[in-house]
C-alpha positions as CSV (number, residue, x, y, z in Angstrom):
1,X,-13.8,1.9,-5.5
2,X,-17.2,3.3,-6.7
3,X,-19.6,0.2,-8.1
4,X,-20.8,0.4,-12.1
5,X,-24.2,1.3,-12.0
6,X,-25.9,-2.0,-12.1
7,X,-28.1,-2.6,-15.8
8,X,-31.2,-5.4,-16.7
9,X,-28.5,-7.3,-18.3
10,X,-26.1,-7.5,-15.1
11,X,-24.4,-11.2,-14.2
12,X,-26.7,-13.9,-14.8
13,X,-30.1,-12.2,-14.1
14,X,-32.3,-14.7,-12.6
15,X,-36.4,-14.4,-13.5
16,X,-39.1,-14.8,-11.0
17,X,-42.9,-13.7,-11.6
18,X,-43.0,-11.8,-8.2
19,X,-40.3,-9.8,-6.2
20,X,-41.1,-9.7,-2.8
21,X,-38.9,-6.6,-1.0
22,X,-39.3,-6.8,2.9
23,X,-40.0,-10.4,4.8
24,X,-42.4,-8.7,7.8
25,X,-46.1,-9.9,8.2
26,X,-47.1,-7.8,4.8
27,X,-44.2,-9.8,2.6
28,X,-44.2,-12.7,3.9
29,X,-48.2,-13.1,3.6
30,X,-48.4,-12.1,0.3
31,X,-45.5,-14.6,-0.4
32,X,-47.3,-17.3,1.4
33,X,-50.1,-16.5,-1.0
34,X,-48.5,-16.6,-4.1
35,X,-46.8,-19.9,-2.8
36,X,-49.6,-21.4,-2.4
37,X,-51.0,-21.0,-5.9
38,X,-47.6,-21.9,-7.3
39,X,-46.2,-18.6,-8.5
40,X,-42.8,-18.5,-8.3
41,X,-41.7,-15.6,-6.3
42,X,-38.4,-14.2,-4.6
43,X,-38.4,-12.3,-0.8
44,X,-35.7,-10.1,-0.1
45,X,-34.7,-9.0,3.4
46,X,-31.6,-7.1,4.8
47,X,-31.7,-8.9,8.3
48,X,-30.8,-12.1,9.0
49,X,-33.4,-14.7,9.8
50,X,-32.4,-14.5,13.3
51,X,-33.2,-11.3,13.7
52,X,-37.0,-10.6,11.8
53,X,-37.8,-13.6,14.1
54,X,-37.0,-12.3,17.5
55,X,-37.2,-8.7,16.6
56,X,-39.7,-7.1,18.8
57,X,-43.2,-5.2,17.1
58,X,-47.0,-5.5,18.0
59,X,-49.1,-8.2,19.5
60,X,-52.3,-7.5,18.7
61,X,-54.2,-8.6,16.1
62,X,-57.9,-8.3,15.5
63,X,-60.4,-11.1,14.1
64,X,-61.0,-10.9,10.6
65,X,-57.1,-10.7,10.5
66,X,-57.1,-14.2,11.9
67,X,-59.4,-15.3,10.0
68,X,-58.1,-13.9,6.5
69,X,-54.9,-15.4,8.2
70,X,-56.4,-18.8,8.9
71,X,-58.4,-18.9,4.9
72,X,-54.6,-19.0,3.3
73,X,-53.4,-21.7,6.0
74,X,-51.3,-19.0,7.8
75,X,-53.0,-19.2,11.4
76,X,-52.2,-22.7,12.7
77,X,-49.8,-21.8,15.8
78,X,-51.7,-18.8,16.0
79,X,-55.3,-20.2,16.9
80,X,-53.8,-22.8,19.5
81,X,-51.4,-20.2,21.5
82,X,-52.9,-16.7,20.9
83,X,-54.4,-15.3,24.1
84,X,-57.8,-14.1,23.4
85,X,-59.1,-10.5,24.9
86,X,-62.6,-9.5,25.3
87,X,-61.9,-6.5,27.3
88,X,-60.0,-3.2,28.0
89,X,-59.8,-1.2,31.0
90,X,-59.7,2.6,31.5
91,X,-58.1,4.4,34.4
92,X,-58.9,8.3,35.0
93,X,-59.9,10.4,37.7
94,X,-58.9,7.7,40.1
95,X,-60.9,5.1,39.1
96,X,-60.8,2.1,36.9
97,X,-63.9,1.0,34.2
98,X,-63.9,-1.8,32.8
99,X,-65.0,-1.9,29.0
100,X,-66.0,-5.6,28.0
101,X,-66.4,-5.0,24.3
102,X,-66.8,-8.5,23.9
103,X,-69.9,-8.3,25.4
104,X,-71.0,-6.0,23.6
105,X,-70.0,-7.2,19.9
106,X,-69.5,-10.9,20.6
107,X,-66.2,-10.1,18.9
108,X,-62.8,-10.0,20.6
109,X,-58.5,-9.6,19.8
110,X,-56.2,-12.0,19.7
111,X,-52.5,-11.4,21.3
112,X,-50.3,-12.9,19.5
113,X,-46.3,-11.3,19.5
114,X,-45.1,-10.3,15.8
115,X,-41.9,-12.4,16.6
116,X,-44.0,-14.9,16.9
117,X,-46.3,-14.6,13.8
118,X,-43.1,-13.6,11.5
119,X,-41.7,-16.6,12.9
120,X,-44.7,-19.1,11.5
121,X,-45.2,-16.9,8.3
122,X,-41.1,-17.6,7.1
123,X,-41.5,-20.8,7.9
124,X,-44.6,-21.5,6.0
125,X,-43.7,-19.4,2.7
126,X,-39.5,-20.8,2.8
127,X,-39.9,-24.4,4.7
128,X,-43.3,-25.5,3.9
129,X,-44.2,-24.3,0.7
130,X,-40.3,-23.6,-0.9
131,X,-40.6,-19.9,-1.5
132,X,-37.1,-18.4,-2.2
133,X,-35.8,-15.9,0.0
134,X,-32.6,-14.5,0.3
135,X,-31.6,-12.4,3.8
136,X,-28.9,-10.0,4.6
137,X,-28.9,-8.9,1.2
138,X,-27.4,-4.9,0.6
139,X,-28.1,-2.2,-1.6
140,X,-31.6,-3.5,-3.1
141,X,-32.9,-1.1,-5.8
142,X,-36.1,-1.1,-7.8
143,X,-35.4,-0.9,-11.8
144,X,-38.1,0.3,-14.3
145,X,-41.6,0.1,-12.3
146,X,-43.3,2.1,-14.7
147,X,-42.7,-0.8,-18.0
148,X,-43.8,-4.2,-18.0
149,X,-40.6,-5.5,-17.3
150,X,-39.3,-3.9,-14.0
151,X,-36.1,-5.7,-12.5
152,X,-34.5,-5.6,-8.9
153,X,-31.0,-5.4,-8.1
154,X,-29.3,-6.5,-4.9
155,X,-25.6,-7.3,-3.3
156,X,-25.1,-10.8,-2.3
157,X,-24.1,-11.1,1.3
158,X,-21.5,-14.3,0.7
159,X,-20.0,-13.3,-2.5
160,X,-20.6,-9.6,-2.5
161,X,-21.5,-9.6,-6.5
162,X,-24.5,-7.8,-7.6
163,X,-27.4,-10.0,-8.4
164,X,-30.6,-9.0,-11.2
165,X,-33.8,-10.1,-10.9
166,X,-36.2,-9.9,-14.0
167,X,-39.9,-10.4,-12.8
168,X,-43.7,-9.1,-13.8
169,X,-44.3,-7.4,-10.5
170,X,-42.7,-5.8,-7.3
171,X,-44.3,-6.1,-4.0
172,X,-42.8,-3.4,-1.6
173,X,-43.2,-4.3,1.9
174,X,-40.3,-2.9,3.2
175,X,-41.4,-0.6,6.0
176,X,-41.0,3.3,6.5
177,X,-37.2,3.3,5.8
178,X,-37.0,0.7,2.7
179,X,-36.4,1.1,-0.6
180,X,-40.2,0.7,-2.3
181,X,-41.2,3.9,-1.5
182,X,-38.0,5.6,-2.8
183,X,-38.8,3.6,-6.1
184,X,-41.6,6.1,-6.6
185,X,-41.4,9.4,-8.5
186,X,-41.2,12.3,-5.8
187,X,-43.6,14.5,-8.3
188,X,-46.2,11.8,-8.6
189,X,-46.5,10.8,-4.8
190,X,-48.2,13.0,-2.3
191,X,-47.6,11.8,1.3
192,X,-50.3,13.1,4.0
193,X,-47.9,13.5,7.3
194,X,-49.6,14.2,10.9
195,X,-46.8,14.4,13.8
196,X,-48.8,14.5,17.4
197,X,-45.7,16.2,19.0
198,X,-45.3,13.4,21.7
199,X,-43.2,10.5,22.6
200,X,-43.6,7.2,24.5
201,X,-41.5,5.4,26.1
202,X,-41.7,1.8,24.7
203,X,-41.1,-1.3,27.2
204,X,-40.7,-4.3,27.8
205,X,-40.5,-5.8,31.1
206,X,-40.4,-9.3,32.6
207,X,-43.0,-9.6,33.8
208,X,-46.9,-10.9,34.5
209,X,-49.7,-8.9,33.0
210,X,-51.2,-7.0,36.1
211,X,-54.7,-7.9,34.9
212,X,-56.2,-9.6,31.9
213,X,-56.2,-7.3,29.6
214,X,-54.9,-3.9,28.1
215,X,-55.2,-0.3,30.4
216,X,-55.1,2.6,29.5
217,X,-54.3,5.0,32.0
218,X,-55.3,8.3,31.3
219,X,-53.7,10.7,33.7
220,X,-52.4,14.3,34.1
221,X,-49.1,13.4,34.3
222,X,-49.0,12.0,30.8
223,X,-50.6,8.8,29.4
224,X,-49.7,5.3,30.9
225,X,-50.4,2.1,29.0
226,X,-50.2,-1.8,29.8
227,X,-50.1,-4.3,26.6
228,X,-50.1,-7.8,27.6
229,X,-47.3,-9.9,25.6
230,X,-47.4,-13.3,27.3
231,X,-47.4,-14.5,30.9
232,X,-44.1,-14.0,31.3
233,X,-43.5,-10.4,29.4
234,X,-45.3,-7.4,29.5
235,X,-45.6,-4.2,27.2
236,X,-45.6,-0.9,28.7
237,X,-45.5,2.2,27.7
238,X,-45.2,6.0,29.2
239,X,-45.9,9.8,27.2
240,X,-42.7,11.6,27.3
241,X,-41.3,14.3,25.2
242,X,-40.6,13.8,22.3
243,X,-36.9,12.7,20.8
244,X,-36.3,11.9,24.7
245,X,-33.4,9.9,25.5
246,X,-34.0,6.4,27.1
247,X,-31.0,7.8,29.8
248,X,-33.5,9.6,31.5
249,X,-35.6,6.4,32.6
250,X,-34.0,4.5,34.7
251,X,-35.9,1.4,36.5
252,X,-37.0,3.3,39.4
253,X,-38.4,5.7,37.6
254,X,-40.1,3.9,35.2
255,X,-42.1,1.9,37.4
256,X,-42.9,4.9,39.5
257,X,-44.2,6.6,36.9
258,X,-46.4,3.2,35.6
259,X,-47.6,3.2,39.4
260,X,-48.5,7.1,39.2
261,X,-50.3,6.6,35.9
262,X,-52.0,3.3,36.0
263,X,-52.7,3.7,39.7
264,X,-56.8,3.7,40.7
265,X,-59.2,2.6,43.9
266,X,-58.9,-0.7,44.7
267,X,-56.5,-2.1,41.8
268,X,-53.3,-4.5,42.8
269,X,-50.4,-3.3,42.9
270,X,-48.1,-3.4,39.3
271,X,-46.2,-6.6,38.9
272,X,-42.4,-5.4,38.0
273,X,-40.0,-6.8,36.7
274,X,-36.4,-6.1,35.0
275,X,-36.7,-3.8,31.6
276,X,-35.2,-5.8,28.4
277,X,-36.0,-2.6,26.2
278,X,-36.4,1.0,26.2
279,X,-37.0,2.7,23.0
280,X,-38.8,6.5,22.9
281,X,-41.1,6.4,19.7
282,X,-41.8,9.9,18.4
283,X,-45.9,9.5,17.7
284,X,-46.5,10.5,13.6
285,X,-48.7,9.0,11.2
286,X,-48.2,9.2,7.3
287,X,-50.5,7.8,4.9
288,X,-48.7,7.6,0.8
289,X,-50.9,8.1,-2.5
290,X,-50.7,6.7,-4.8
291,X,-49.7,2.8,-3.1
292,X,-48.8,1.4,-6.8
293,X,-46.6,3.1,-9.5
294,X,-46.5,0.9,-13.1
295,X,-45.9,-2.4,-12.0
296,X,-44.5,-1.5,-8.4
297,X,-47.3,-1.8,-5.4
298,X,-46.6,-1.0,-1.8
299,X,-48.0,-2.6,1.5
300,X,-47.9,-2.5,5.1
301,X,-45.3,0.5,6.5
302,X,-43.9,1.5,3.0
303,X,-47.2,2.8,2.1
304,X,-48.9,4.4,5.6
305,X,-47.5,4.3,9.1
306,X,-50.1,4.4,11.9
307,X,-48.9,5.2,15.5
308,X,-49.1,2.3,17.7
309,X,-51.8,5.0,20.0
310,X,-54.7,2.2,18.6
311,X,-52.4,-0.8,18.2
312,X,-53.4,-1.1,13.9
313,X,-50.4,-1.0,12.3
314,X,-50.2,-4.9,12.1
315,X,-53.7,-5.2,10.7
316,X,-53.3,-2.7,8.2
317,X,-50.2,-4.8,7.2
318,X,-52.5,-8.3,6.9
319,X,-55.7,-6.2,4.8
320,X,-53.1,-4.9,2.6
321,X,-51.3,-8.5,2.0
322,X,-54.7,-10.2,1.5
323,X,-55.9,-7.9,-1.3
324,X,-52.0,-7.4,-2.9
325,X,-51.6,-11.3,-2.7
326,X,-54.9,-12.1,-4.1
327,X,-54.9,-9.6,-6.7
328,X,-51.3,-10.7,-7.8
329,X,-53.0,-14.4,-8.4
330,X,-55.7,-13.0,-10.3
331,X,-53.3,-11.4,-12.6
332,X,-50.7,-13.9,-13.0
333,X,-53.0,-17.2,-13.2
334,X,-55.8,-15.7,-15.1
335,X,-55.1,-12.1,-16.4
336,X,-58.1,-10.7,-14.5
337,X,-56.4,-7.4,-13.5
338,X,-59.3,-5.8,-11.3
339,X,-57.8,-6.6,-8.3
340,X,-54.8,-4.8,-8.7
341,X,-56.9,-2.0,-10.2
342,X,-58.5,-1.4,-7.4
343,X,-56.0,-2.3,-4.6
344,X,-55.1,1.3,-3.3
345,X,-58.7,2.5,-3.4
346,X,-59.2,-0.9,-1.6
347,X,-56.4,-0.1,1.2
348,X,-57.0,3.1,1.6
349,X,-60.3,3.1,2.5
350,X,-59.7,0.8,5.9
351,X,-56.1,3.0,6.3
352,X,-58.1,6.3,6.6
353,X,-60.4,5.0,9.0
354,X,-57.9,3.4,11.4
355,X,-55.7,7.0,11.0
356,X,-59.1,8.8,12.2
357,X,-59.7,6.5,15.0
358,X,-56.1,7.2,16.2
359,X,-56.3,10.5,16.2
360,X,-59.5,10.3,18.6
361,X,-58.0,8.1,20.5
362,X,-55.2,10.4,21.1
363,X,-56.8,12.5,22.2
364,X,-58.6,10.3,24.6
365,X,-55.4,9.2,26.0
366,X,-53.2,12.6,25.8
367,X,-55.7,15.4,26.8
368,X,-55.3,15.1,30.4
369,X,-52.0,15.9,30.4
370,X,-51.8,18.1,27.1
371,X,-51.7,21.1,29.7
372,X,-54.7,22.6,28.3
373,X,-57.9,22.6,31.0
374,X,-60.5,23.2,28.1
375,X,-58.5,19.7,26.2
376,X,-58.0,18.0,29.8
377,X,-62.3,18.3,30.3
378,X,-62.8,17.1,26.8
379,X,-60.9,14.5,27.1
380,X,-62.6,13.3,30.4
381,X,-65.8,14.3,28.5
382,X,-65.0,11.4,25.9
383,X,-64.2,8.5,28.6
384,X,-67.2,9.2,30.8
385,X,-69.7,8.7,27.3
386,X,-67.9,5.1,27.0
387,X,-69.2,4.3,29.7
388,X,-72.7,6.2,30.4
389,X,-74.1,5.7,26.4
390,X,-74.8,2.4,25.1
391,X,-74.3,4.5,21.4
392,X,-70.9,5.8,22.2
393,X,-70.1,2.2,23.6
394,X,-71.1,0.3,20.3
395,X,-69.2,3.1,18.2
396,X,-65.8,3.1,20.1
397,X,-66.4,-1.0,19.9
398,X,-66.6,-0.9,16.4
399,X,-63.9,1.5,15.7
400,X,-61.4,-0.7,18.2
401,X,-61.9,-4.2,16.8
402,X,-62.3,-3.0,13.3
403,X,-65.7,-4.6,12.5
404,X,-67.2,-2.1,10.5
405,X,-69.2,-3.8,7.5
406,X,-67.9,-1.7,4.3
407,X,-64.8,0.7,4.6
């Protein structure tokens, strides 16, 4: 039996000031923020809490994340278990160069699983500071974003009845595949798409780190990269073809490949370990304008996807929170609205950066193998200036930690 169209005056609508669509790092922050100035706000999420908390993402978060994390009273578990880095290593031609960009900037990362971090952030928005949020919810639909009075609809996962909630504002932050960006009208949005035709093979392995930081191995059999994830799990990942199937990968393989491609003079050998996941992502970044329609804003993936070639997508989820969170308090506790004015313009700025920077760095990581001798020397070109001009150094620093002064 096909389900009425749901209307405003559905059930027993229930009223909250903010809607909260998606309970990642991007929702649950900007929850957490309107918690904490006592707006009443609702976060909606179609997984369980089980699974947002193990579910595994990126691990890398850069400084003034932590500390924009830390000023709201989001960082506590963070600061006393995050591992900090302070260097990366390079691997090409043979060889292995060290690049200790903490050195350099006095700045460094922090590595710190998503699980993890999603795992604090529900805790502090739902148990701490009693945000509602409802999980396993179906069929969630954004009503009316372009009046002052938008409304959400959703299924109920226990009773199956359709639920209405009347609020002031929506925060999308419901990834690439939610419902936020649907919300918006086709003719009004324009969405910048660059695909970099190939895969990786994402892993994760159990086992140690190999050394104390990340590698990138740059090699002409495709690119090779180690992410450390703790001291008992590791991150890997291997170019393949795009739309691959995990099938062709078995565990030999694999770590022949990871040997082949991180391999240089002198380094230990690769600590291995059993594979608990295998997933090929097909490398694209997208980047949507406008990130607010009426009373409807987007952060995080709904509103620009950046491959995980510089390890940003995270961070661009936490700038975006900050300003949408901050902006929403403005509004709602004093009317200032220039915050929300100027939130895309704000965003975007720091997301167009960060898509530039990847796309370098692709080509950095890819050229050797891309086929292509005039891309292969190029790309070899590139890594040598890291490490032979204090200029290209402090740049590539700047551009990887995210420290530029204005955006």
């Amino acid at each position: 039996m096909t389900r009425p169209l749901p209307s405003a005056d559905s059930g027993a609508p229930q009223r909250f000031s903010v809607v909260v669509v998606g309970a990642g790092p991007a929702g649950l922050t900007v929850g957490s923020i309107l918690r904490a100035a006592s707006v009443d706000c609702l976060v909606l999420e179609t997984e369980t809490r089980e699974f947002i908390e193990q579910r595994p993402r990126a691990g890398v978060i850069e400084e003034w994340a932590v500390h924009g994390l830390e000023k709201r009273g989001l960082a506590r578990n963070l600061l006393d278990r995050a591992e900090l880095h302070t260097a990366c290593e390079f691997r090409f031609d043979g060889e292995r160069y060290r690049f200790p960009y903490g050195e350099l900037t006095g700045s460094h990362h922090f590595v710190y699983p998503q699980p993890l971090l999603v795992t604090d952030l529900v805790r502090e928005y739902a148990d701490v500071r009693g945000g509602a949020i409802r999980f396993g919810v179906r069929d969630v639909h954004v009503h009316d974003a372009d009046t002052d009075r938008p409304w959400v609809s959703y299924i109920c996962p226990g009773t199956g009845e359709l639920q209405v909630v009347h609020c002031d504002f929506v925060a999308g932050c419901d990834g690439a595949r939610g419902v936020s960006r649907a919300a918006l009208p086709p003719e009004r949005v324009r969405i910048a798409r660059h695909d970099y035709g190939i895969g990786w093979l994402a892993l994760l392995a159990e086992a140690p780190p190999s050394t104390d930081c990340v590698l990138f191995g740059c090699h002409e059999r495709g690119f090779a990269g180690q992410m450390p994830r703790s001291p008992e799990v590791t991150r890997y990942y291997l170019q393949c073809p795009p739309g691959d199937d995990v099938e062709n990968w078995p565990h030999e393989r694999v770590w022949s490949e990871l040997r082949e491609r991180l391999g240089a003079a002198g380094v230990p050998p690769l600590a291995e370990g059993r594979l608990i996941e295998k997933r090929v992502l097909d490398m694209h970044d997208y980047v949507v304008e406008p990130m607010a329609h009426g009373r409807l804003f987007l952060a995080g993936d709904a509103a620009h996807l950046v491959a995980p070639i510089a390890a940003k997508g995270m961070n661009l989820a936490l700038h975006d929170a900050f300003l949408l969170g901050d902006a929403l308090v403005a509004w709602l506790t004093t009317g200032d609205g220039s915050g929300l004015d100027g939130y895309a313009q704000a965003c975007l700025r720091r997301v167009w950066d960060y898509q530039e920077f990847s796309q370098w760095l692709s080509e950095v990581y890819h050229g050797t193998a891309a086929g292509d001798p005039f891309r292969a020397g190029t790309a070899l070109a590139r890594l040598r200036r890291l490490f032979t001009s204090p200029t290209a150094a402090a740049a590539f620093a700047e551009q990887y930690l995210g420290t530029a002064a204005r955006y």
